[in-house]
PyMOL CGO cylinders between C-alpha atoms (Angstrom):
from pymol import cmd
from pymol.cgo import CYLINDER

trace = [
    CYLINDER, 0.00, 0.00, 0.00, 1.14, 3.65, -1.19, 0.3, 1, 1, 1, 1, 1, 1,
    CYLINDER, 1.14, 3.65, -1.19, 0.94, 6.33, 1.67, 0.3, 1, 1, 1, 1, 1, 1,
    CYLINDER, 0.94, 6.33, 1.67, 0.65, 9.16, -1.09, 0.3, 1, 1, 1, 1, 1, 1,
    CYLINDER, 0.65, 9.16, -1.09, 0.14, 8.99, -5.10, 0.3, 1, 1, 1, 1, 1, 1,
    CYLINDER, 0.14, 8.99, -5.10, 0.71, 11.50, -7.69, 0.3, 1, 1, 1, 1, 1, 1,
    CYLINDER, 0.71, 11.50, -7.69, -0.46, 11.64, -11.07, 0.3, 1, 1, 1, 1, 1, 1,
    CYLINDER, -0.46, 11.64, -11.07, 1.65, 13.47, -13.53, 0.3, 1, 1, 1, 1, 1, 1,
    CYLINDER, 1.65, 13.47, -13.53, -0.24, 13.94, -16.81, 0.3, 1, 1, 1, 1, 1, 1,
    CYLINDER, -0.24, 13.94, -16.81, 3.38, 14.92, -19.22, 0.3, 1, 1, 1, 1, 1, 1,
    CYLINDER, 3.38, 14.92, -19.22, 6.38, 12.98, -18.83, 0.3, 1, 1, 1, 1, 1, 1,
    CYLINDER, 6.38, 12.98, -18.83, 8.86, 13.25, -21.47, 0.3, 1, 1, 1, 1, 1, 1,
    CYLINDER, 8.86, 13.25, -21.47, 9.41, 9.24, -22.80, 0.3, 1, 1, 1, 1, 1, 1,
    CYLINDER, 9.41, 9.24, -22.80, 13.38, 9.43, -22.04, 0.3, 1, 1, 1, 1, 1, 1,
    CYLINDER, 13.38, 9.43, -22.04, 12.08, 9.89, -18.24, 0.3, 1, 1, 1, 1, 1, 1,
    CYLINDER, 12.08, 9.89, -18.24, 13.14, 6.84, -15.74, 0.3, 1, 1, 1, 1, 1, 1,
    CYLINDER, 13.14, 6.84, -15.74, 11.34, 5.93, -12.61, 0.3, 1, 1, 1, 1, 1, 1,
    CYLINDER, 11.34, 5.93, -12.61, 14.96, 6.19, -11.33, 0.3, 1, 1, 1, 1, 1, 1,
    CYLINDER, 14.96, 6.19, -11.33, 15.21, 9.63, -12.51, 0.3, 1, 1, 1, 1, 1, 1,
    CYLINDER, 15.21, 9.63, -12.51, 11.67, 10.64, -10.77, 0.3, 1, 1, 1, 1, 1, 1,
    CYLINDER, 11.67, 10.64, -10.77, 12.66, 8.87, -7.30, 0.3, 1, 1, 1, 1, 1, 1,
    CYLINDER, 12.66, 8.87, -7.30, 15.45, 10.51, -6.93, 0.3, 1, 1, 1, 1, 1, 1,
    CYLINDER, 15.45, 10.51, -6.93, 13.87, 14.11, -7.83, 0.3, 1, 1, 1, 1, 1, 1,
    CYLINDER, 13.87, 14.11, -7.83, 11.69, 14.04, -5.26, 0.3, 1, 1, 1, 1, 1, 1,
    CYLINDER, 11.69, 14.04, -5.26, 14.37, 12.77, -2.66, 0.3, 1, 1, 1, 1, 1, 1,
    CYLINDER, 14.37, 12.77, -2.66, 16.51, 15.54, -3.51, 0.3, 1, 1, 1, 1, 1, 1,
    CYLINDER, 16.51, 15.54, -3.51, 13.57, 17.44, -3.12, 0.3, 1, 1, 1, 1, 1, 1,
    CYLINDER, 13.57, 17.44, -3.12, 13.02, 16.82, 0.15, 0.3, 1, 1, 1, 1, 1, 1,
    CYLINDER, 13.02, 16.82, 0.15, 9.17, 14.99, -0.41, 0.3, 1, 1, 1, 1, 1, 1,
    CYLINDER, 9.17, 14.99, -0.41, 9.19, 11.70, -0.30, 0.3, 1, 1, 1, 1, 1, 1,
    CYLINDER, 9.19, 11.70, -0.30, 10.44, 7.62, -0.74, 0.3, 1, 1, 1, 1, 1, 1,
    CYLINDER, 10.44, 7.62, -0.74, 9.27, 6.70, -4.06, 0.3, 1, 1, 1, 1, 1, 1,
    CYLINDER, 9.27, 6.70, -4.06, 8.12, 3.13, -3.56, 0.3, 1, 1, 1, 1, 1, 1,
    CYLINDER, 8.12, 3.13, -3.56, 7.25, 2.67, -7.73, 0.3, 1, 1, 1, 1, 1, 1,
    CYLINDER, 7.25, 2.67, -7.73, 6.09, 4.60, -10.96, 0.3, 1, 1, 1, 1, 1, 1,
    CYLINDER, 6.09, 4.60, -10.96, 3.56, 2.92, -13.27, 0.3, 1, 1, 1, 1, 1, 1,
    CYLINDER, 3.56, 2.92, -13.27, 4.08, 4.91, -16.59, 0.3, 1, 1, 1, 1, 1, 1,
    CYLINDER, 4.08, 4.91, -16.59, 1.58, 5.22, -19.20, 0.3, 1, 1, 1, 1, 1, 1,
    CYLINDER, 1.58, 5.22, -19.20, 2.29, 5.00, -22.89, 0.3, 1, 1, 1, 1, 1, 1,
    CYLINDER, 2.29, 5.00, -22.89, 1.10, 7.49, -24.75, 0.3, 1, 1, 1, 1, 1, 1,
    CYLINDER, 1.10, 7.49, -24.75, 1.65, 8.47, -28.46, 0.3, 1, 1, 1, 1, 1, 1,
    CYLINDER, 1.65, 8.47, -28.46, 3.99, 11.77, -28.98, 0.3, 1, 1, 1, 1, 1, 1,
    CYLINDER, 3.99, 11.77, -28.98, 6.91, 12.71, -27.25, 0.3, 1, 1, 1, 1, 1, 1,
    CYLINDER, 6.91, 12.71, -27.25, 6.21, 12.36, -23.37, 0.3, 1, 1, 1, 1, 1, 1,
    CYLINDER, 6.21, 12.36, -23.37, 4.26, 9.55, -21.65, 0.3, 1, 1, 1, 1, 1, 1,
    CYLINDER, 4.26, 9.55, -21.65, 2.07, 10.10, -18.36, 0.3, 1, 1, 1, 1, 1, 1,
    CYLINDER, 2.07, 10.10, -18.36, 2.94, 8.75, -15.20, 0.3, 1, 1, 1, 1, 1, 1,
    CYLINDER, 2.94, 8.75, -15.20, 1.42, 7.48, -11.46, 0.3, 1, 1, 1, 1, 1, 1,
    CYLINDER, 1.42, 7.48, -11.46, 3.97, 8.50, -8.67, 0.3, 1, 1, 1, 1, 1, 1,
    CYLINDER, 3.97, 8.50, -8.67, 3.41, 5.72, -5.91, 0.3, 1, 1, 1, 1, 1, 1,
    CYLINDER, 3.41, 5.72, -5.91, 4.97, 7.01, -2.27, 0.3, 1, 1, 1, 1, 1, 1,
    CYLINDER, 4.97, 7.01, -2.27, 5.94, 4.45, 0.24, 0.3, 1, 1, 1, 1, 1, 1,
    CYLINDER, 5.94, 4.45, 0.24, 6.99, 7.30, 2.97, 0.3, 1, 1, 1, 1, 1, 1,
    CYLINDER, 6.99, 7.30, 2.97, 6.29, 10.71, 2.84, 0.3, 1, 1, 1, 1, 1, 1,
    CYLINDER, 6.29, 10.71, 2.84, 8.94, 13.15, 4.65, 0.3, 1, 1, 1, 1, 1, 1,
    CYLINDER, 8.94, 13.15, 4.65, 8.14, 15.32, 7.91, 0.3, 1, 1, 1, 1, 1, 1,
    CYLINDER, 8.14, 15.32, 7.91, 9.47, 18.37, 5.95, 0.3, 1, 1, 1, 1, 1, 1,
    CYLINDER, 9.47, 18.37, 5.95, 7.80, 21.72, 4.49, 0.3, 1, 1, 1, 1, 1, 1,
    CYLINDER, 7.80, 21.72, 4.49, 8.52, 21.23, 1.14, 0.3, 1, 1, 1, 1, 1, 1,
    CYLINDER, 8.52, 21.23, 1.14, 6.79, 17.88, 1.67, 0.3, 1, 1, 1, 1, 1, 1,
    CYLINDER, 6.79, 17.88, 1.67, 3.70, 19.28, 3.57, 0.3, 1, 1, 1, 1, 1, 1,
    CYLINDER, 3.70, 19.28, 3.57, 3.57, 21.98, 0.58, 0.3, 1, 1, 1, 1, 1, 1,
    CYLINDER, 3.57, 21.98, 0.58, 3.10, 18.92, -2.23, 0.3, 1, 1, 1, 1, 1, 1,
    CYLINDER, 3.10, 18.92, -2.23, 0.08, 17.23, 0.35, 0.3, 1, 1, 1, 1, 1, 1,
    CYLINDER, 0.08, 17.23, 0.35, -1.06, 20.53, 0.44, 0.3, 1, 1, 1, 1, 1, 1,
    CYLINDER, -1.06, 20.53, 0.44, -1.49, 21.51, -2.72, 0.3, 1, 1, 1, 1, 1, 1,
    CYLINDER, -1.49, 21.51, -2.72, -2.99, 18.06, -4.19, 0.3, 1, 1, 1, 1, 1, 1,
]
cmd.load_cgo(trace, "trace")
């Protein structure tokens, strides 16, 4: 079970779930437990952000707060 899930609607296709975890580590947000991307025709590719832990941190609060 996810704690927190994000939906991003653009991701450009040369994206890695890799990439994205470690984003929003650096950031400060959260433990990315997986990313399910979704294929899409074009150049980027839409993606669910699944959270296992979500950090005790502003910038984190600011991300719960705003979705």
């Amino acid at each position: 079970m996810s704690v927190f899930t994000i939906y991003m609607p653009s991701v450009y296709a040369n994206i890695t779930e890799e990439m994205i975890s470690k984003t929003y580590h650096r950031m400060n947000i959260g433990k990315v437990k997986h990313v399910e991307f979704i294929s899409t025709t074009g150049k980027a590719n839409r993606a669910h952000v699944f959270f296992s832990e979500m950090y005790d941190s502003d910038e984190s609060r600011d991300v719960q707060d705003n979705v």
